[in-house]
N, C-alpha and C positions, 0 to 999 in steps of 0.2 A: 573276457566274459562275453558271453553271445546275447545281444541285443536282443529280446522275443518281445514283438507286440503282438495285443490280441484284439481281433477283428471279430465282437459282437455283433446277434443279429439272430431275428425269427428264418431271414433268408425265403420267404416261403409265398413264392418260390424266388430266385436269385435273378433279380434284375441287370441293364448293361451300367446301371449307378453302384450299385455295389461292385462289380464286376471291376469299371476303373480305382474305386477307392481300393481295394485289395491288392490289386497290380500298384498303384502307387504307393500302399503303403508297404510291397515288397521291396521297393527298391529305397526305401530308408533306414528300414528295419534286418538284420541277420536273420530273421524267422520271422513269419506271422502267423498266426494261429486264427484260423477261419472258427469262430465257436458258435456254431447252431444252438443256440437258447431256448429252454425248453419251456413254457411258460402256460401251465397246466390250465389256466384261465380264459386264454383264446382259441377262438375254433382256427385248427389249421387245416388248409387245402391239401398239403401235403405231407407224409409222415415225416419223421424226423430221419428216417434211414434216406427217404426219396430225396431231401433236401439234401443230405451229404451227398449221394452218389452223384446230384446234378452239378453242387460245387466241383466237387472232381474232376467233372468232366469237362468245365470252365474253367479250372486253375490248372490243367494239365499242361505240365511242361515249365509249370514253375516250380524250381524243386525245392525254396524256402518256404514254400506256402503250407500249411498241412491242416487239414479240419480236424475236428473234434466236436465234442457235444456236452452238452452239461444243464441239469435243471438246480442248480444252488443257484448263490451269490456269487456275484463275478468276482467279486475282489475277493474271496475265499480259492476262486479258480485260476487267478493271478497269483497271488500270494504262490498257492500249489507248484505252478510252471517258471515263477522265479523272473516273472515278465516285468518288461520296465514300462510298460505302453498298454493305453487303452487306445487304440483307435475308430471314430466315429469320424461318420461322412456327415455333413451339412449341407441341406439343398437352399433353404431360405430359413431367413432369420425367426421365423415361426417354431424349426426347430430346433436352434441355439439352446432357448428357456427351458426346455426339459432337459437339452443332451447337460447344461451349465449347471442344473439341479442335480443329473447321476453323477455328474461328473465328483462334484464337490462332494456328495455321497459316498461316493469308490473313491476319494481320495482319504475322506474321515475313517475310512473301514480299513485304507492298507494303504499306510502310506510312500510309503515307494515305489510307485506307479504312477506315471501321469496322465490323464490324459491329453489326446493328439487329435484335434479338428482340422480336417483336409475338407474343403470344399469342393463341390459337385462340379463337373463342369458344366456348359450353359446349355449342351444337349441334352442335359440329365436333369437337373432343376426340378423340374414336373413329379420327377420320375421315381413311383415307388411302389412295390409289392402289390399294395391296394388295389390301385391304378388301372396294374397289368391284370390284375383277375379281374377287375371291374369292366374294361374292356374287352378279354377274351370273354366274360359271360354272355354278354352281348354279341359275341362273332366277329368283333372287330379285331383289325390288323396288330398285333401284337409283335410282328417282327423285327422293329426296331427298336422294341423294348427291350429285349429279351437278348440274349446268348444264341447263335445259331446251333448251337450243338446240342440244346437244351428246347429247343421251338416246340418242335412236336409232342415231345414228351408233356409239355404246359399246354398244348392244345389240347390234347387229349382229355386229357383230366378239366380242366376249367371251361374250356367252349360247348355251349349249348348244343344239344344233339341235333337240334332242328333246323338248324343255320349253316 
């Protein structure tokens, strides 16, 4: 039976922290499913088509990796793809209390799934979504946040015209 974890996430747009969480949870998993979460609630910077095509071009070359999309319940999306894993990155223990709240949620909802906390490495810590738009609005250096194959395209869209 083929291992498939799934790697939740607004993504928007895909930081170098999500970036190592994926690649490492390739290499534990037979599949992992990148799932851009649709989440009709918050304003996103990016469409949900933009966030796919920019993961792609960050997971290029990894051939277990594959995106997908979905505005349900995860554990409805798990259940669906037959996945034994929910994988979630942790950067500080700030965000333990929510991921330990869904966790136990998507465990009550389908239980044969577990979830999987990988923690951030120490370059990454800081480093999220927010962050990166919060700084590129401002015109600040965003390159070591970001995927280089993916820079410009996030420049474009999020830094300040006048900067």
């Amino acid at each position: 039976m083929e291992r498939i974890a799934v790697c939740p996430g607004s993504f928007d747009p895909i930081t170098n922290g999500h970036k190592d969480i994926i690649i490492r949870a390739s290499k534990l998993f037979d599949k992992v499913i990148v799932l851009v979460s649709v989440n009709p609630v918050k304003q996103s910077s990016f469409t949900v088509e933009e966030r796919v095509k920019m993961i792609k071009a960050v997971v290029n070359g990894h051939d277990n990796i594959e995106i997908d999309t979905s505005d349900g319940l995860l554990a409805d999306y798990i259940r669906k793809k037959n996945a034994v894993a929910i994988v979630k990155g942790l950067r500080a223990v700030s965000d333990f209390e929510y991921e330990f709240q869904m966790a136990l949620a998507n465990k009550k909802l389908y239980s044969d799934a577990e979830t999987v906390f990988l923690t951030t490495s120490g370059e990454n810590m800081y480093l999220s979504s927010s962050v990166v738009k919060q700084i590129a609005s401002f015109g600040g250096d965003i390159s070591g946040f970001v995927p280089d194959c993916i820079l410009e395209d996030i420049k474009k869209r999020l830094m300040r015209k006048n900067t």
